[in-house]
VOSE-346312 format. One record per residue (C-alpha): residue in three letters; chain; x, y, z. Coordinates in steps of 0.2 Angstrom, whole numbers, plus 5000, padded with zeros to 4 digits. Layout:
BEGIN
FIVO   code   unit      x      y      z
FIVO    ALA      A      X      Y      Z
...
***
This chain:
BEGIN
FIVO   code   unit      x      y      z
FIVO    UNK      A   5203   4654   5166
FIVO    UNK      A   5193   4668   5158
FIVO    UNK      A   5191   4663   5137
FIVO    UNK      A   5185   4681   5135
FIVO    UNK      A   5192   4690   5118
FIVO    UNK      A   5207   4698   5121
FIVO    UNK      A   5204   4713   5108
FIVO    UNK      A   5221   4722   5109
FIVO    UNK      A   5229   4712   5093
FIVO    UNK      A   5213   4717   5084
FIVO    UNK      A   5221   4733   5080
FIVO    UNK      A   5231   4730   5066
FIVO    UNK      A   5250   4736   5061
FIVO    UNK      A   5250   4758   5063
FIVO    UNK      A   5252   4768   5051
FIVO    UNK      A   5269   4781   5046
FIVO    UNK      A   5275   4794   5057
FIVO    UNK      A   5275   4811   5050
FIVO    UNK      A   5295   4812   5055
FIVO    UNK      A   5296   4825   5068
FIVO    UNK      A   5290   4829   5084
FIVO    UNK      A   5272   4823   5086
FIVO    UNK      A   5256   4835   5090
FIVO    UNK      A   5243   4832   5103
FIVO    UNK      A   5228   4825   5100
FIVO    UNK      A   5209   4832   5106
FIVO    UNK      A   5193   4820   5109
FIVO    UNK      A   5178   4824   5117
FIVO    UNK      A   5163   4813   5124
FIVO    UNK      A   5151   4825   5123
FIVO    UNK      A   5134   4818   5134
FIVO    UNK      A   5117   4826   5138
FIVO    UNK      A   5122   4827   5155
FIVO    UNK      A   5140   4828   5155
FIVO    UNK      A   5152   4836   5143
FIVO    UNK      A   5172   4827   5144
FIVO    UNK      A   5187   4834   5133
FIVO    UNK      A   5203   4826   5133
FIVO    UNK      A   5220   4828   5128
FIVO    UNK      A   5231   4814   5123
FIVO    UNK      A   5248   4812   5116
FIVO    UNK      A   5249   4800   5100
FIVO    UNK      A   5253   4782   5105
FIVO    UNK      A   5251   4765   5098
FIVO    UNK      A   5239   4756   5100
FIVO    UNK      A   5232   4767   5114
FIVO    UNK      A   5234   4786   5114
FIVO    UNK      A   5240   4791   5133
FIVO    UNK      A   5230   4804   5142
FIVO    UNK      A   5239   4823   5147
FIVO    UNK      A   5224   4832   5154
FIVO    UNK      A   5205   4829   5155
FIVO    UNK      A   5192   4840   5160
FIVO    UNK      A   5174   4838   5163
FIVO    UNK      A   5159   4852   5160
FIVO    UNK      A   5138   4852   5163
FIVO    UNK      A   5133   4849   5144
FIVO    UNK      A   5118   4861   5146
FIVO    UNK      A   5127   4875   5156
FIVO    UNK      A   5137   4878   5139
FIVO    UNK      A   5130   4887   5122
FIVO    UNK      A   5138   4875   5110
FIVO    UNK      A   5151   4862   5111
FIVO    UNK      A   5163   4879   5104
FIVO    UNK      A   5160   4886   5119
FIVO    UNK      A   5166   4871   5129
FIVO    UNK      A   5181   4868   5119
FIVO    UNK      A   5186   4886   5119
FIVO    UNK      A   5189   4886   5138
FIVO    UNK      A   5197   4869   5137
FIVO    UNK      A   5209   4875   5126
FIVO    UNK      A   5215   4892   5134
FIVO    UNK      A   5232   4887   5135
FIVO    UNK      A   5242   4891   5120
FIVO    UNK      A   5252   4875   5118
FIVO    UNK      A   5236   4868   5114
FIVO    UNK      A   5240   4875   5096
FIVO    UNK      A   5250   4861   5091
FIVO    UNK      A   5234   4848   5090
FIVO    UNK      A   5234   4839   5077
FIVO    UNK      A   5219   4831   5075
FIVO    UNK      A   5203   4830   5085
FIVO    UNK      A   5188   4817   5086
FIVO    UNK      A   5171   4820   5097
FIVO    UNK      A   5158   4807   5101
FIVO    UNK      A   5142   4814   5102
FIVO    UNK      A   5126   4809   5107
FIVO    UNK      A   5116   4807   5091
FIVO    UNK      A   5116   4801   5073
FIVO    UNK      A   5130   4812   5062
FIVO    UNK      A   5126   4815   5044
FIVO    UNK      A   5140   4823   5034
FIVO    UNK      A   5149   4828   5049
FIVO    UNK      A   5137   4838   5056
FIVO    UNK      A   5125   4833   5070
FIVO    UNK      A   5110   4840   5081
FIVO    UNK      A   5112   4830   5097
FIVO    UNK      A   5097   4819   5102
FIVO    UNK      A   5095   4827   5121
FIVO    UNK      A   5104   4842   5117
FIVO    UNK      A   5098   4858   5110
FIVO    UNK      A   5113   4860   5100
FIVO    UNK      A   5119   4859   5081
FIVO    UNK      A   5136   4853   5077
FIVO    UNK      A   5148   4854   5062
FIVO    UNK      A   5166   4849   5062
FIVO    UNK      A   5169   4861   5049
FIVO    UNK      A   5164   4875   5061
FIVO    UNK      A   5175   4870   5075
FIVO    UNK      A   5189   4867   5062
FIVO    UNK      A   5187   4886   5057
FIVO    UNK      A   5186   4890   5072
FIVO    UNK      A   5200   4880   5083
FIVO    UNK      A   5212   4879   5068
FIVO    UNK      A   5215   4860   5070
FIVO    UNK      A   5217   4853   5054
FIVO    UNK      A   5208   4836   5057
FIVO    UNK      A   5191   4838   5066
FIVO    UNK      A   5178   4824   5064
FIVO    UNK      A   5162   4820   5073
FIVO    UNK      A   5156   4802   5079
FIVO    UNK      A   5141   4795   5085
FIVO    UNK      A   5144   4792   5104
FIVO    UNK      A   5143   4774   5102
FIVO    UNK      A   5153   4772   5089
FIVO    UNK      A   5166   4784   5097
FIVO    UNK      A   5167   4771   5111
FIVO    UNK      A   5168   4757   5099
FIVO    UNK      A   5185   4762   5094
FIVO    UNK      A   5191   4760   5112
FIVO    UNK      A   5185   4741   5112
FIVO    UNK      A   5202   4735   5105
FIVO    UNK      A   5214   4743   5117
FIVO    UNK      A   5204   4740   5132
FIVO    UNK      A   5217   4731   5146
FIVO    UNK      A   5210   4716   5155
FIVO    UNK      A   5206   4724   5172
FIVO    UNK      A   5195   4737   5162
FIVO    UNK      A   5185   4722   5159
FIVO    UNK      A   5172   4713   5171
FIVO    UNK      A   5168   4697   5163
FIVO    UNK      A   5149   4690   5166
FIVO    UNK      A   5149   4675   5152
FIVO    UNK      A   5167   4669   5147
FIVO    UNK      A   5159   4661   5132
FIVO    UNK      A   5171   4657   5117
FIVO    UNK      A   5175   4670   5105
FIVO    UNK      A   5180   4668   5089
FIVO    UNK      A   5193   4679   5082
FIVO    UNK      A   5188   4685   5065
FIVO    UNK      A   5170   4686   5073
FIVO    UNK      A   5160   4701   5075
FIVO    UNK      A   5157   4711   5091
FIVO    UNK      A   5145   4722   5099
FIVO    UNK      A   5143   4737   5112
FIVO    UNK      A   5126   4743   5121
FIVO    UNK      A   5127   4759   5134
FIVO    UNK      A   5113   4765   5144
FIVO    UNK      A   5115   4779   5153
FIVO    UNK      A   5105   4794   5149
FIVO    UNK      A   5101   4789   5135
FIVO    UNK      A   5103   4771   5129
FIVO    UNK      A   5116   4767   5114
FIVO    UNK      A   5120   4754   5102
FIVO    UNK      A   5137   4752   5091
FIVO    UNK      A   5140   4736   5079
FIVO    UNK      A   5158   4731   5076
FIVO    UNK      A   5162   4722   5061
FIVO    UNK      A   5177   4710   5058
FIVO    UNK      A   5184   4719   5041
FIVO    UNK      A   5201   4717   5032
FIVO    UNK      A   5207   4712   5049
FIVO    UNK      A   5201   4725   5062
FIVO    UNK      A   5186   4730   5070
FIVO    UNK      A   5175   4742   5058
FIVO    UNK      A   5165   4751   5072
FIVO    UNK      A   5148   4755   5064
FIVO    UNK      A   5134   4767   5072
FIVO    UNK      A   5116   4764   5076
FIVO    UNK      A   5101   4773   5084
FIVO    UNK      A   5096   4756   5090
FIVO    UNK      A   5091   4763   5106
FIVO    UNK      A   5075   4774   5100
FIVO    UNK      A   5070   4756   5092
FIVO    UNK      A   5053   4748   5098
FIVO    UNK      A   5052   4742   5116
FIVO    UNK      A   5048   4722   5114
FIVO    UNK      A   5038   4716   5129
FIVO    UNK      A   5041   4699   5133
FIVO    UNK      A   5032   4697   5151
FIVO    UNK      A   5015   4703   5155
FIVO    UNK      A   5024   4716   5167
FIVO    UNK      A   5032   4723   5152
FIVO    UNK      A   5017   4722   5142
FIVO    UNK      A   5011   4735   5158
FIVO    UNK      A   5023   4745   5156
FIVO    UNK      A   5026   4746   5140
FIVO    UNK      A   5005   4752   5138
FIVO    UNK      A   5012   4765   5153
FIVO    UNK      A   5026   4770   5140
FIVO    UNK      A   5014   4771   5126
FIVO    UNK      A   5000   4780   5136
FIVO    UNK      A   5015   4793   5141
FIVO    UNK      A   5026   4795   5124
FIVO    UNK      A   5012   4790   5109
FIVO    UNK      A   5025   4777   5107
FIVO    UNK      A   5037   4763   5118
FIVO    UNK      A   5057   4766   5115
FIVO    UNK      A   5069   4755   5122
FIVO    UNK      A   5078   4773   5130
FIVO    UNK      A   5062   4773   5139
FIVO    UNK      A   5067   4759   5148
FIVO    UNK      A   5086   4756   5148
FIVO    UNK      A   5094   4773   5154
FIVO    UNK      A   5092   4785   5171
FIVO    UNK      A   5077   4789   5165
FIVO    UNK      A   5071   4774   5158
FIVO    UNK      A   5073   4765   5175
FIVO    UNK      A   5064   4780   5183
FIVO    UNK      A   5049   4774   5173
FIVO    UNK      A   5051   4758   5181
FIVO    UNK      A   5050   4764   5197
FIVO    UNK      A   5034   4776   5191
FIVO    UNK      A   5026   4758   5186
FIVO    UNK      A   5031   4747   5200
FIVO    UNK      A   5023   4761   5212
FIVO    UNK      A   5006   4765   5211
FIVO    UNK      A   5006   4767   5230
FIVO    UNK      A   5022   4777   5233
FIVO    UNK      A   5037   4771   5240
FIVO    UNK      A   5044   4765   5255
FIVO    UNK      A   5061   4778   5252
FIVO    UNK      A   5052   4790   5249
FIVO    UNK      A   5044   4804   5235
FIVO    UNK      A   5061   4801   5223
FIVO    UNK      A   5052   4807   5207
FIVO    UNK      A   5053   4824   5215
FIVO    UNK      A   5071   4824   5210
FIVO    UNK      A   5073   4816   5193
FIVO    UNK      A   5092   4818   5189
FIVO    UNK      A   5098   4810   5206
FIVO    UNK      A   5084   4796   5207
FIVO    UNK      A   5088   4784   5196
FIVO    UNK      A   5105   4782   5208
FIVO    UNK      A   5094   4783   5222
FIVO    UNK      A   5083   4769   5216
FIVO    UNK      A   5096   4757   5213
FIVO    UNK      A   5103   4759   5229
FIVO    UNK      A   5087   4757   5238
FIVO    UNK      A   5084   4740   5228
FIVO    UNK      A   5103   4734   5231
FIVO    UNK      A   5102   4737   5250
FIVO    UNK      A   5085   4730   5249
FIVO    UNK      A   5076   4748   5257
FIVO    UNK      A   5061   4746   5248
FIVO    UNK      A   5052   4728   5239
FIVO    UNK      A   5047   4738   5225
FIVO    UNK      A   5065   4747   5219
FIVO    UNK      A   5071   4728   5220
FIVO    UNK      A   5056   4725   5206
FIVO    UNK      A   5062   4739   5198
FIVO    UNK      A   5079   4735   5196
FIVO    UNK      A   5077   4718   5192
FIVO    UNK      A   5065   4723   5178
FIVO    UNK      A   5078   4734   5170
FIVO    UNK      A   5090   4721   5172
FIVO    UNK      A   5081   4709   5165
FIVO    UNK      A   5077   4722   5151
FIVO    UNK      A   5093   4725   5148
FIVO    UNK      A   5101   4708   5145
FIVO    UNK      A   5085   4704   5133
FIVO    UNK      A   5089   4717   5121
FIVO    UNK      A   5110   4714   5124
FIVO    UNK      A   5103   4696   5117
FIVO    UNK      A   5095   4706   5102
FIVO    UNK      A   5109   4716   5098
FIVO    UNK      A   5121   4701   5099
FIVO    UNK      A   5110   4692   5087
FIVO    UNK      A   5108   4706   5074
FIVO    UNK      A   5127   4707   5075
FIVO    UNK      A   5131   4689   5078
FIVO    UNK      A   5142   4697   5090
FIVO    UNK      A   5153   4681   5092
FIVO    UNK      A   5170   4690   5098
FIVO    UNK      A   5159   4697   5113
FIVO    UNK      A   5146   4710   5117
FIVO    UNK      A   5152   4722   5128
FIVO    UNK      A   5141   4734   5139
FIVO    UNK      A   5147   4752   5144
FIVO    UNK      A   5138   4768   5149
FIVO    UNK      A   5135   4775   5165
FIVO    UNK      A   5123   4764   5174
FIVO    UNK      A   5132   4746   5170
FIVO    UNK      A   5147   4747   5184
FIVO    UNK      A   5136   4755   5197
FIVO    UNK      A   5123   4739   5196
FIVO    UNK      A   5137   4725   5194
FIVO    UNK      A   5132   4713   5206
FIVO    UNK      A   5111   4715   5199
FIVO    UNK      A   5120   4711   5179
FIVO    UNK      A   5130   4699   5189
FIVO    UNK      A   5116   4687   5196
FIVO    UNK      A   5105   4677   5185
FIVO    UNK      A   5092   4689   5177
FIVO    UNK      A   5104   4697   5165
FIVO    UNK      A   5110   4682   5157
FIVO    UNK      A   5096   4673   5158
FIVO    UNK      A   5088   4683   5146
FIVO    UNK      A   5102   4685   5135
FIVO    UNK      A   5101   4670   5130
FIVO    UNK      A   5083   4663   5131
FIVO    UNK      A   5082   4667   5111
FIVO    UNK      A   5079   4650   5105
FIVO    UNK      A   5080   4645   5094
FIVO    UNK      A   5097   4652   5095
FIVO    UNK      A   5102   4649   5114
FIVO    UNK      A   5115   4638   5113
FIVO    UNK      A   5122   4653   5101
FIVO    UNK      A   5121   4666   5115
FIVO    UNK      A   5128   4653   5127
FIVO    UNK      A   5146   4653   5118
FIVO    UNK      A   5147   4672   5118
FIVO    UNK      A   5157   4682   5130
FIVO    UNK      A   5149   4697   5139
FIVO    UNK      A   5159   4709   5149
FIVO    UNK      A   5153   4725   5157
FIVO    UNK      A   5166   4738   5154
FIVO    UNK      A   5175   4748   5170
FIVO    UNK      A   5181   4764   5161
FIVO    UNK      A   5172   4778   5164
FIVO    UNK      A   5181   4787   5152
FIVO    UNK      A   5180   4774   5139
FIVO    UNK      A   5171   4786   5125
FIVO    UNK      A   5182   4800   5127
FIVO    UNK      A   5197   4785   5125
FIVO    UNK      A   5190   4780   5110
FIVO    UNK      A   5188   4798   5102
FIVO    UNK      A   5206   4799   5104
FIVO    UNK      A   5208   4782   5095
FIVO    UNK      A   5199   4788   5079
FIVO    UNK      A   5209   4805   5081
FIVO    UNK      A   5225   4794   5082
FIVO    UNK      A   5219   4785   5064
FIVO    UNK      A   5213   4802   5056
FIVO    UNK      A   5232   4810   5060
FIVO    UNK      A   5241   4798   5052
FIVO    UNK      A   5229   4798   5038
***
């Protein structure tokens, strides 16, 4: 039987009802790639979803424009409150997103929406929130481990871009906390990655772990592992859909060198899950969202991933007891926007 954290009674007691029929709420995941706005009615201890809809990120002006024609309906007046994850570090609620050539404020879309609670997010964070009132079958556990309630926890995505989020045992709740973890130093810890990472360094002036764990990053890998081409053909020659491309070549076993490639960015990927585990001493569990996780499940499920998260000694037998899940909601950001946007209403 599975020891993983159950993080549901995390939450804490809600807070007062307003006394009269209750608003809707509005969260956005908004992505490089992918924009999602959602809209939930106010429940305890998970907001339920009415309606989401999803838009190309870069097809749009400004995430105004997005939530403009999500909102065209004029019921949508009675929103309450609103809460957007986006994809960059937010300073004084406003934010330029990292791949996205865009600047946001939430006193803008305040002005200009009329809601009268609007707050921006890092994207990580955002999908912290949903952490607690994630259901079991959201969950696929790879180490059971044994969490410790009271402990910290920890969340790492990669997808187009890789994120980072720290989640802090305070006052008896999880405190999720931002990071730019992902745009930290690349640590080579095999001489294949110390190749790599002089390929990374050679192309960027500089090796990020983005560059390795996301879409993209895992299209690097493949640049690296095939100086000679590749046995599925030229799939650099379309760079949005390669990286699924490569990691089906390497699950079906098409091509010797996508397998390399994968199992590097798997192996990758739990040795920096072991890092952020240790700065957070992530004892209730790490868990591991984003885009890419469920579609290479059984790659994290073998022995690479794990092996590296723990070989940190001298702090194995630490890594050994915590619990590591790979989380199935694809919509877990936009979920956990809606959480914060729950907490701001009854503020």
């Amino acid at each position: 039987m599975s020891t993983f954290v159950d993080p549901r009674p995390f939450l804490g007691r809600p807070g007062p009802s307003f006394g009269r029929i209750e608003g809707m709420l509005l969260a956005g995941d908004i992505g490089g790639t992918k924009a999602l706005l959602g809209l939930f009615s106010p429940a305890e201890p998970r907001p339920a979803v009415v309606k989401v809809a999803a838009f190309a990120t870069l097809e749009h002006d400004s995430l105004l424009d997005i939530i403009a024609r999500f909102l065209e309906r004029p019921e949508h007046a009675a929103i309450e409150a609103a809460c957007f994850g986006v994809a960059g570090p937010v300073n004084e609620q406003r934010a330029t997103l990292t791949n996205v050539p865009w600047a946001v404020s939430a006193s803008d879309i305040a002005s200009a929406s009329g809601i009268p609670s609007v707050t921006l997010l890092n994207d990580l964070q955002a999908m912290a929130y949903a952490v607690p009132v994630l259901e079991r079958d959201e969950l696929t556990v790879l180490q059971p481990g044994r969490a410790v309630a009271g402990g910290n926890a920890a969340l790492i995505a990669a997808g187009t871009g890789l994120g980072e989020a720290l989640l802090h045992w305070v006052d008896g709740r999880f405190v999720p906390s931002p990071s730019e973890g992902g745009h930290a130093d690349f640590s080579a810890r095999t001489p294949a990655e110390v190749g790599l990472m002089q390929m990374l360094t050679s192309r960027y002036g500089r090796a990020e772990w983005e560059h390795v764990l996301s879409g993209p990053g895992l299209v690097n890998i493949h640049r690296f592992t095939h100086p000679h081409g590749c046995a599925v053909g030229d799939l650099l020659a379309d760079p949005v859909h390669a990286p699924a491309i490569i990691s089906r070549a390497a699950l079906d076993h098409r091509c010797p060198q996508c397998v390399e490639a994968l199992a590097m960015f798997v192996a990758a990927y739990g040795a920096e899950a072991g890092n952020l585990a240790l700065r957070c001493v992530s004892t209730a569990g790490l868990y591991i969202g984003g885009g890419i996780a469920p579609k290479i499940l059984p790659a994290l499920q073998g022995p690479a991933f794990l092996d590296a998260f723990r070989s940190k000694s001298p702090l194995t037998a630490l890594l050994d007891t915590i619990p590591v899940a790979v989380v199935g909601n694809e919509q877990v950001a936009l979920l956990g926007a809606a959480v914060y946007a729950n907490r701001a209403r009854r503020a």
